[in-house]
N, C-alpha and C positions, 0 to 999 in steps of 0.2 A: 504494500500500500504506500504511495506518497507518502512525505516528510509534510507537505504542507498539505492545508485544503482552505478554500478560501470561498464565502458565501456573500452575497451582495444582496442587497432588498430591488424591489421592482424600480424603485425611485431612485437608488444608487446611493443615500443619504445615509444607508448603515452596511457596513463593512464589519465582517467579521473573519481572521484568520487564524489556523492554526500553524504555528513555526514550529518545523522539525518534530513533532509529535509533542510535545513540553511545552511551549506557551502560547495563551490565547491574546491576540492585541484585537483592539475594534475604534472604529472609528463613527461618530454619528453626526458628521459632518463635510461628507463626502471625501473622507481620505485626507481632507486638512492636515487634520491633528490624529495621533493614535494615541492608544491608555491600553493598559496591559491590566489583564485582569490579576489580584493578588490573593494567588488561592497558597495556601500553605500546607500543600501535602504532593509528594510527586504523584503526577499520574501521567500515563501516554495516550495521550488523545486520537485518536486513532478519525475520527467524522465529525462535521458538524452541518448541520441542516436552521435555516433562516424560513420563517412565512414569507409571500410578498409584502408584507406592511414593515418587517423586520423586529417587530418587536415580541416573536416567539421563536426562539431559538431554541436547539437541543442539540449536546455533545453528548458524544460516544466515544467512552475509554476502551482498552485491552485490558476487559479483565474486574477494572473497577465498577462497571456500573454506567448508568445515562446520568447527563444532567438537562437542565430545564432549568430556563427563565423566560417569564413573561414583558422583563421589562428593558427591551432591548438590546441583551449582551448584557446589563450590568448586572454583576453579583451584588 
């Protein structure tokens, strides 16, 4: 499987990517600015999947489990 995966909303306004399997960066400004999310456990993120509107997201690890948020990328 890729190292990255990289998900865009229909409007292009939210950005979500995964680097190397290990961090998630997002952008809700069309790529302006990035923020990395600060999750304090290692996990290998393996997919991640965006609505059109971008504000339901869902990652999938190797192993650990899904995640879910509804409010655009942010934890």
């Amino acid at each position: 499987m890729s190292k990255h995966n990289i998900v865009i909303s229909d409007s292009s306004q939210y950005i979500t990517i995964i680097l190397n399997n290990i961090n998630i960066i997002y952008s809700h400004d069309y790529g302006v600015t990035w923020s990395m999310q600060n999750i304090n456990f290692k996990i290998k993120w393996t997919l991640i999947g965006m609505s059109s509107s971008g504000q339901y997201q869902t990652a999938l690890t190797d192993g650990e489990g899904i995640y879910y948020t509804s409010n655009y990328g942010t934890i």
